[in-house]
FILOLUM-557486 format. One line per 4 residues: number of its first residue (from 1); for each residue z, y, x of N, C-alpha, C, O. Coordinates in steps of 0.05 Angstrom, whole numbers, padded with zeros to 5 digits. Layout:
NUM> Z:Y:X:Z:Y:X:Z:Y:X:Z:Y:X; ...
This chain:
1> 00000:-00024:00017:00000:00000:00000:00000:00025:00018:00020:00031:00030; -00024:00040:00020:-00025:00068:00026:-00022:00093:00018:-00034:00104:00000; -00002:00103:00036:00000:00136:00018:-00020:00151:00017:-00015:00171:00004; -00049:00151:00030:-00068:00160:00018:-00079:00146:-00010:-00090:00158:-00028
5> -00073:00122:-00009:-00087:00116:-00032:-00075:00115:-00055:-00086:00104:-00074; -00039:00129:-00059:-00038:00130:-00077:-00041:00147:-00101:-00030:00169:-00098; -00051:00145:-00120:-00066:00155:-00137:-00042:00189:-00152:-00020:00198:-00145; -00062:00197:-00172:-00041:00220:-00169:-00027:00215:-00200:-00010:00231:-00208
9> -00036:00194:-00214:-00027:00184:-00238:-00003:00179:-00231:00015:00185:-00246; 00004:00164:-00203:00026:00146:-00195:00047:00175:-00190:00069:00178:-00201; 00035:00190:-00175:00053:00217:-00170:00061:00234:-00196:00082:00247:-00195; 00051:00233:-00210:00056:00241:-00235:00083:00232:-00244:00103:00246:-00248
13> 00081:00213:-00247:00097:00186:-00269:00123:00179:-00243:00145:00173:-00253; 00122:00180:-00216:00143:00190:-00197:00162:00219:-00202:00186:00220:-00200; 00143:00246:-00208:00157:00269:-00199:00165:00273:-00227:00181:00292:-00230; 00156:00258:-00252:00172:00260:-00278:00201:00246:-00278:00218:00254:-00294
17> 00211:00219:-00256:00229:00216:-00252:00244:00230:-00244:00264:00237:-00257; 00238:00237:-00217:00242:00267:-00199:00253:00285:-00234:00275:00281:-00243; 00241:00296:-00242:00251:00315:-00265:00273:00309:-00284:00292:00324:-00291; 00267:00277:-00292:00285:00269:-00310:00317:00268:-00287:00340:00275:-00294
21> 00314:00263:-00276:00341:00243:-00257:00354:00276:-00245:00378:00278:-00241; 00335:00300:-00241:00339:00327:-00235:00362:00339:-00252:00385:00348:-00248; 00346:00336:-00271:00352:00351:-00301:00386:00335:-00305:00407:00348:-00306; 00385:00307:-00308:00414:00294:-00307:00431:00302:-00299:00451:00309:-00313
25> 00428:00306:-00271:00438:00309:-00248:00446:00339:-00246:00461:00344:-00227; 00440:00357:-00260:00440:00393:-00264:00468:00392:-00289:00488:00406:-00288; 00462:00373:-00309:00485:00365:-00323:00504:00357:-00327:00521:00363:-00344; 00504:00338:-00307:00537:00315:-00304:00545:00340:-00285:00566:00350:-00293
29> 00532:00357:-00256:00543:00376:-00247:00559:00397:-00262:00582:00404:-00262; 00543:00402:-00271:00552:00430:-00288:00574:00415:-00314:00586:00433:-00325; 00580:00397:-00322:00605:00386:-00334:00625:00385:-00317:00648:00391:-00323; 00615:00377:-00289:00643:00367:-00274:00655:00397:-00266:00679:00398:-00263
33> 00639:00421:-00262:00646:00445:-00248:00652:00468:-00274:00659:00492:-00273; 00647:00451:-00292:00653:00474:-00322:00643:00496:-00307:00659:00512:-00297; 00622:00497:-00305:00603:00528:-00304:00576:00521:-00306:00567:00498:-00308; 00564:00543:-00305:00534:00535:-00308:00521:00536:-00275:00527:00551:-00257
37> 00496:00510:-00278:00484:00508:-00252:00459:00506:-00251:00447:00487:-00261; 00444:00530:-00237:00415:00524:-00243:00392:00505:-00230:00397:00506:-00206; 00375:00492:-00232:00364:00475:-00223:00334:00490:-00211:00319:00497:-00228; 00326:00494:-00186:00298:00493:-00182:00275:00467:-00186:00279:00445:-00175
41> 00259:00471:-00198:00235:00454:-00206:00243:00429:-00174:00241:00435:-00150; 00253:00403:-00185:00261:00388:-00155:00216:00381:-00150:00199:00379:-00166; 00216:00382:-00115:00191:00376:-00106:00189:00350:-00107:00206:00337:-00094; 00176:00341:-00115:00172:00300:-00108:00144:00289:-00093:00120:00289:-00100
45> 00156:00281:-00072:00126:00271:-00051:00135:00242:-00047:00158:00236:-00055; 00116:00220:-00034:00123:00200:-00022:00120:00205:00007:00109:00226:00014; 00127:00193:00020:00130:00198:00050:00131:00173:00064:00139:00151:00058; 00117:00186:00092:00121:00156:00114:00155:00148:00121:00172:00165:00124
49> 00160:00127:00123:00195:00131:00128:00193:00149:00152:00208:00169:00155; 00177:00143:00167:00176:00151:00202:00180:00177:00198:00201:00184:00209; 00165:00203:00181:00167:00228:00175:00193:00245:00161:00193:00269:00154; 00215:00224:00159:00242:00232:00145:00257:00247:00155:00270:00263:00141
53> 00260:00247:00189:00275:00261:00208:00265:00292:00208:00282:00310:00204; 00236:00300:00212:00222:00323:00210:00229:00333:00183:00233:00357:00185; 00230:00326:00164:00233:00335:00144:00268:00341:00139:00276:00353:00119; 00282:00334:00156:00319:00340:00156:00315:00361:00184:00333:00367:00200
57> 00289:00370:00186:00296:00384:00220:00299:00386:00237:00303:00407:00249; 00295:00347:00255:00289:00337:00275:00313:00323:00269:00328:00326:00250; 00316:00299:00297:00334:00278:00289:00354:00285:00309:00369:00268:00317; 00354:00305:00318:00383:00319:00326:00394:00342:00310:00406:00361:00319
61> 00388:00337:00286:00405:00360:00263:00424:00348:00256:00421:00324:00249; 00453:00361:00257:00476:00352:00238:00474:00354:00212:00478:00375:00200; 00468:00333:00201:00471:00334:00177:00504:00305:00162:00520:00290:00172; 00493:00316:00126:00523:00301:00115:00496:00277:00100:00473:00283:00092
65> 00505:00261:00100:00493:00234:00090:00501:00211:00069:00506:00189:00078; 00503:00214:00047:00517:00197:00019:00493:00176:00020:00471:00186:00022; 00495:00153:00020:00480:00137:00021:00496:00108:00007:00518:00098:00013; 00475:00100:-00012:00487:00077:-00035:00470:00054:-00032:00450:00057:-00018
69> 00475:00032:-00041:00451:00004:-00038:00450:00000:-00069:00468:-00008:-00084; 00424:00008:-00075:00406:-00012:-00099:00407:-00043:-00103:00399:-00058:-00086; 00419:-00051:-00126:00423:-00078:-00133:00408:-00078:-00155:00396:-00060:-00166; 00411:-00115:-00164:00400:-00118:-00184:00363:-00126:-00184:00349:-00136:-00166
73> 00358:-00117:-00208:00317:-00121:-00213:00312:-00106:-00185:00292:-00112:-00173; 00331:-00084:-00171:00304:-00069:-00145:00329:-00071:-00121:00352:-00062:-00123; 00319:-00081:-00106:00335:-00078:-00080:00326:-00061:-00059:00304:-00063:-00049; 00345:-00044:-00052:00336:-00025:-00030:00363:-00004:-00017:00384:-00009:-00005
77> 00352:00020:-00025:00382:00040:-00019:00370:00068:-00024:00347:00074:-00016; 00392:00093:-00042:00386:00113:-00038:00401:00128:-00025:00425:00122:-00022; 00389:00153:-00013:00401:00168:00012:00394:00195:-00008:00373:00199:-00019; 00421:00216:-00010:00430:00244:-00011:00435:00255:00021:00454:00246:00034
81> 00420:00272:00030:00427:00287:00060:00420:00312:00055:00399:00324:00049; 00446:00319:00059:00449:00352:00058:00456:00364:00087:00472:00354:00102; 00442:00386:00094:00448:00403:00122:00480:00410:00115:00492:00411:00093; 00489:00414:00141:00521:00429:00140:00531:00446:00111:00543:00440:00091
85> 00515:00473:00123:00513:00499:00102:00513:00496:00079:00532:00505:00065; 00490:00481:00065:00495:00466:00040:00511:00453:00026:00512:00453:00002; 00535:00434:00050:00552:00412:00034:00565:00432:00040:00568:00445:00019; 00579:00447:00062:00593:00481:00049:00595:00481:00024:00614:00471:00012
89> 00571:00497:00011:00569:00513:-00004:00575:00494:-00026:00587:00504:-00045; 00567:00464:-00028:00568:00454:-00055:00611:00448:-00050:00626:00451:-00070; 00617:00444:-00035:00650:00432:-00042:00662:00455:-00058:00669:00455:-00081; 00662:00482:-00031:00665:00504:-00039:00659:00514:-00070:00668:00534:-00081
93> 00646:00499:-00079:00636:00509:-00115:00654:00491:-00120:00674:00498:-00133; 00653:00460:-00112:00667:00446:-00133:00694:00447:-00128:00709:00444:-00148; 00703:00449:-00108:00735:00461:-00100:00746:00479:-00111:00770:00480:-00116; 00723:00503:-00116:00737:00527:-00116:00750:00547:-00094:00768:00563:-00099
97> 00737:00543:-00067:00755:00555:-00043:00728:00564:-00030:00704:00561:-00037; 00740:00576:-00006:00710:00590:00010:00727:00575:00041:00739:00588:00059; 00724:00544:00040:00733:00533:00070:00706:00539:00088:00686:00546:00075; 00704:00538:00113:00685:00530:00135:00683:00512:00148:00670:00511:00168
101> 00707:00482:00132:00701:00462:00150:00695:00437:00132:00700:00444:00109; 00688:00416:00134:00701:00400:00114:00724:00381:00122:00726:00373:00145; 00747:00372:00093:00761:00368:00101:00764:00340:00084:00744:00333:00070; 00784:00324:00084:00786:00297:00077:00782:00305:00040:00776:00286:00026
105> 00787:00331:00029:00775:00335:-00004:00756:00331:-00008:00744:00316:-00024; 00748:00347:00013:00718:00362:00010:00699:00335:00013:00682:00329:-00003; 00704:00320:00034:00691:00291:00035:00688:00270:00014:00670:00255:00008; 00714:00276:00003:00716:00258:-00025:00696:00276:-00041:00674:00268:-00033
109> 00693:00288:-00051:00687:00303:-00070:00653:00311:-00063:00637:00312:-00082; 00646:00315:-00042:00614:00305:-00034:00603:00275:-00034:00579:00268:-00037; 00621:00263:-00032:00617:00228:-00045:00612:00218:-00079:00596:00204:-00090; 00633:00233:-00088:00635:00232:-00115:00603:00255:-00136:00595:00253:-00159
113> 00595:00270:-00116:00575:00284:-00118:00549:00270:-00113:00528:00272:-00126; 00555:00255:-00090:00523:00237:-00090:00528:00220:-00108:00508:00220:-00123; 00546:00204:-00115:00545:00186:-00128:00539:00186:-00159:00536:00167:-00173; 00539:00222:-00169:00532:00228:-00191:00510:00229:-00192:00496:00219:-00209
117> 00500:00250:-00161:00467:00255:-00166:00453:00217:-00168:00445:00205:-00188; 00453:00210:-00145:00444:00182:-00147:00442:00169:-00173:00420:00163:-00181; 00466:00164:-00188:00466:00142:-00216:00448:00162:-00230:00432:00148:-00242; 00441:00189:-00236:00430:00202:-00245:00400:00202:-00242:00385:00205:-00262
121> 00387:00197:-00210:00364:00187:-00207:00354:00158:-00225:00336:00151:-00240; 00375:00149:-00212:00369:00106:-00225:00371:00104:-00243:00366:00081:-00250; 00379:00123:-00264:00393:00117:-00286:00365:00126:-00300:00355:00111:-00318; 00352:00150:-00293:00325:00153:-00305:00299:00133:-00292:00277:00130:-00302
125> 00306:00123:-00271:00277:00105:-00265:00287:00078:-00280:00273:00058:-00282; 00311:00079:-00291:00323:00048:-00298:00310:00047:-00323:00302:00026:-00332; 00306:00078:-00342:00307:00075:-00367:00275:00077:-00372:00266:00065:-00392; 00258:00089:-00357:00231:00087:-00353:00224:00065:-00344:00201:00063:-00352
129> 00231:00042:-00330:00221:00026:-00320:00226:-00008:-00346:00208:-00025:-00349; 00256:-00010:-00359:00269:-00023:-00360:00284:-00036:-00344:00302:-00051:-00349; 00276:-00029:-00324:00291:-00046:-00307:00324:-00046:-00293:00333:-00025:-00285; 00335:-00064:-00291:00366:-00064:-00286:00373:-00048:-00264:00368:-00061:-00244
133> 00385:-00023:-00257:00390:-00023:-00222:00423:-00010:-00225:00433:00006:-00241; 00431:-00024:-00206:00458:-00016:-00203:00468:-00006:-00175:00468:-00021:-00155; 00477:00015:-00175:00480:00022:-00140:00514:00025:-00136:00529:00031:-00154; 00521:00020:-00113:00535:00017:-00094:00562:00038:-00095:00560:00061:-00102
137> 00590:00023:-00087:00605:00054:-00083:00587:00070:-00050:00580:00061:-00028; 00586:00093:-00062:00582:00110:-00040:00595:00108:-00011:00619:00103:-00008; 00576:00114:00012:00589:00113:00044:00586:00144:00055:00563:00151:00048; 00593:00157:00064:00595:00179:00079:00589:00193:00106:00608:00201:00119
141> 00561:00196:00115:00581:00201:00147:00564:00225:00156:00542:00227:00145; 00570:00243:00173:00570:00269:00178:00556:00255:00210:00565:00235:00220; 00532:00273:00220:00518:00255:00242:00488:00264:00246:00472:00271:00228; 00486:00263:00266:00445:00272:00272:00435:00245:00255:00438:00221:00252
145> 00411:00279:00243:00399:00261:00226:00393:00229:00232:00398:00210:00216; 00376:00227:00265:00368:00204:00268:00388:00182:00256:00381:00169:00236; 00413:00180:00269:00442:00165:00274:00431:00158:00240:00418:00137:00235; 00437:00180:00216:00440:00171:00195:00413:00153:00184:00418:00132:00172
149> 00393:00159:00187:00368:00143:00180:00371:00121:00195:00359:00102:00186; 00380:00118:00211:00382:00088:00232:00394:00072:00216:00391:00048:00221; 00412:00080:00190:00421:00052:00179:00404:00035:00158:00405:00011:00154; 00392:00050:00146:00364:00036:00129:00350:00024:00150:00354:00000:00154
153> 00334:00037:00166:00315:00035:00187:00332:00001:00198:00316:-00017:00198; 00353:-00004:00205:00368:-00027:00215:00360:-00047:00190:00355:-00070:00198; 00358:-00043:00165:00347:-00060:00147:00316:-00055:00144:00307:-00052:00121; 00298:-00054:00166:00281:-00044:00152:00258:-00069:00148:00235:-00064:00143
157> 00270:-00096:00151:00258:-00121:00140:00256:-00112:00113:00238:-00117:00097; 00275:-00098:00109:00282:-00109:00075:00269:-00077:00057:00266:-00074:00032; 00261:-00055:00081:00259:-00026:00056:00229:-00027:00068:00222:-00038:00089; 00212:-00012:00048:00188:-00002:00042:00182:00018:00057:00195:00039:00056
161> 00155:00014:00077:00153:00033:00083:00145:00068:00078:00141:00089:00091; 00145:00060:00051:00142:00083:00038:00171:00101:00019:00187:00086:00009; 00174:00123:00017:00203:00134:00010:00189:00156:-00011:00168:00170:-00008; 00207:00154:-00031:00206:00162:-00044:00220:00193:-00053:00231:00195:-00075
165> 00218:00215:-00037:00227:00250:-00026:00238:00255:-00058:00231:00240:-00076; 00253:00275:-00062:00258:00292:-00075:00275:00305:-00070:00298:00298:-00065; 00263:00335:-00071:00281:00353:-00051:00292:00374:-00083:00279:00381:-00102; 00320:00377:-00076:00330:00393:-00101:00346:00413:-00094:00360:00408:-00075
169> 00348:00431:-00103:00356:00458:-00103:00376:00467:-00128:00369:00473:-00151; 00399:00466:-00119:00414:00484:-00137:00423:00506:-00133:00422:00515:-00110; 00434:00521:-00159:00441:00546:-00145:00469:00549:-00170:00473:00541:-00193; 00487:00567:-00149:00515:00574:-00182:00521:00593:-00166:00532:00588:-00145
173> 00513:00625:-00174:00521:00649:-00176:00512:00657:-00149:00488:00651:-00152; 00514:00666:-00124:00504:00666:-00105:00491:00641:-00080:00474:00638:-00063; 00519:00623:-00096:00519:00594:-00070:00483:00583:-00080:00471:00589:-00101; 00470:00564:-00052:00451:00548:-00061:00455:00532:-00044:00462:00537:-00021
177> 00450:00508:-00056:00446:00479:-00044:00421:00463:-00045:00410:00455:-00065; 00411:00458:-00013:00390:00444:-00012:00396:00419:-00011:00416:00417:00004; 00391:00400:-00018:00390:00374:-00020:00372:00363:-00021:00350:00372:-00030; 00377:00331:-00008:00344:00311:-00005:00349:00296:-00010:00370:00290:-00001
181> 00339:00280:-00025:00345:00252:-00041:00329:00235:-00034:00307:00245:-00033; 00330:00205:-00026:00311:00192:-00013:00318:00160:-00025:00339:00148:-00019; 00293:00149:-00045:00301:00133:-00051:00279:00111:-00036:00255:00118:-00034; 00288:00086:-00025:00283:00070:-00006:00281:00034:-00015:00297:00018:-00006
185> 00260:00027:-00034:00265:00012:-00048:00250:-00018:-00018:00230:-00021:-00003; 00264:-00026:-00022:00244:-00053:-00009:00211:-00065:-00024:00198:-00063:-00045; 00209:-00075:-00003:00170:-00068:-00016:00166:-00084:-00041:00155:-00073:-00060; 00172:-00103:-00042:00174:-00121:-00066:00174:-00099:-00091:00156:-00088:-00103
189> 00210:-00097:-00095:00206:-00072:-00106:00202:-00043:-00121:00210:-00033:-00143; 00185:-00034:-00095:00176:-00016:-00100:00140:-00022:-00113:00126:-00006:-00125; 00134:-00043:-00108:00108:-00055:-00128:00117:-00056:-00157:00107:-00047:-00177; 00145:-00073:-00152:00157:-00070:-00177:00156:-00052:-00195:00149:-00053:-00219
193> 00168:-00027:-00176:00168:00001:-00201:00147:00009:-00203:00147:00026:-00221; 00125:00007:-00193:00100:00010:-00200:00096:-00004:-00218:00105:00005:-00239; 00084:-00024:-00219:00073:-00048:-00234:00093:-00044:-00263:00082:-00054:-00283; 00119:-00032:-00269:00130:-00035:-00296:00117:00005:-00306:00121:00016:-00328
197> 00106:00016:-00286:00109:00048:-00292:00073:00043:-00298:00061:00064:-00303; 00057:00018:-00299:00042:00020:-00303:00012:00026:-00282:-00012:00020:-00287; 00024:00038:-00261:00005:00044:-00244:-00002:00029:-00214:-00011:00039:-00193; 00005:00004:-00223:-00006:-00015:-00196:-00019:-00028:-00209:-00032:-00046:-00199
């Protein structure tokens, strides 16, 4: 399967997940922070895995890394990686404090954040697809990008070389948070979610 050749029907019926799992994910937020949070249009591309590092800023960027394992009908793993500044800005909202470091809260509470955004993604490819997926308690770790992509990449018998990008943008009152969402299905499947979305 080639990312030139895939079609733009397939990208379509991808970046409507991207929207649906967005849109979720703007909501369970904005419940957990009782305020309002605005969502930028999230971007949805597929990508070479190899091109994941350039896209976090080279693989000597510190970044924060929530990363879950896909069970069930699709086996694989999704990855939330946020730059420093960003997981700042999001604890800081959900805390309520203006810290500059993170601290053993703030860690919990960026865990408990991917683990919303994530079920929020799966939960819309689960309901478009039918298919079962159940993900993982959340893992944590603060680290150059490379270090963090090295732990899929260590399974990478088992993940697709193709990834599935969605880059999302929130914003609440001045703060904004960039975030990347990277879902990493093993090739099997990821034919799978094709083949039930219609477009393999």
């Amino acid at each position: 399967m080639d990312v030139e050749n895939l079609n733009s029907m397939m990208i379509d019926v991808l970046k409507e997940i991207g929207n649906i799992g967005s849109g979720n994910a703007v909501t369970a937020l904005s419940n957990m922070l009782a305020k309002r949070i605005d969502m930028m249009v999230p971007k949805v591309r597929i990508l070479e895995f190899n091109d994941v590092a350039e896209i976090l800023g080279g693989e000597e960027e510190i970044v924060v890394g929530i990363y879950l394992d896909l069970n069930a009908d699709i086996k694989g793993n999704i990855m939330f990686i946020l730059d420093l500044d960003s997981a700042l800005n999001l604890t800081n909202m959900l805390l309520d404090k203006e810290d500059d470091e993170l601290g053993d809260i703030a860690i919990s509470a960026l865990s408990e954040v991917g683990n919303i955004l994530a079920s929020s993604y799966v939960n819309s490819l689960s309901s478009l697809t039918g298919l079962k997926i159940t993900v993982s308690v959340p893992s944590l770790a603060i680290d150059m990008a490379g270090a963090i992509l090295s732990v899929p990449a260590i399974q990478f018998g088992l993940i697709a070389d193709q990834v599935l990008f969605i880059e999302t943008v929130f914003k609440e009152g001045k703060s904004s948070v960039y975030g990347n969402l990277f879902l990493l299905p093993d090739m099997a499947s990821f034919e799978k979610i094709l083949s039930k979305l219609g477009v393999l």
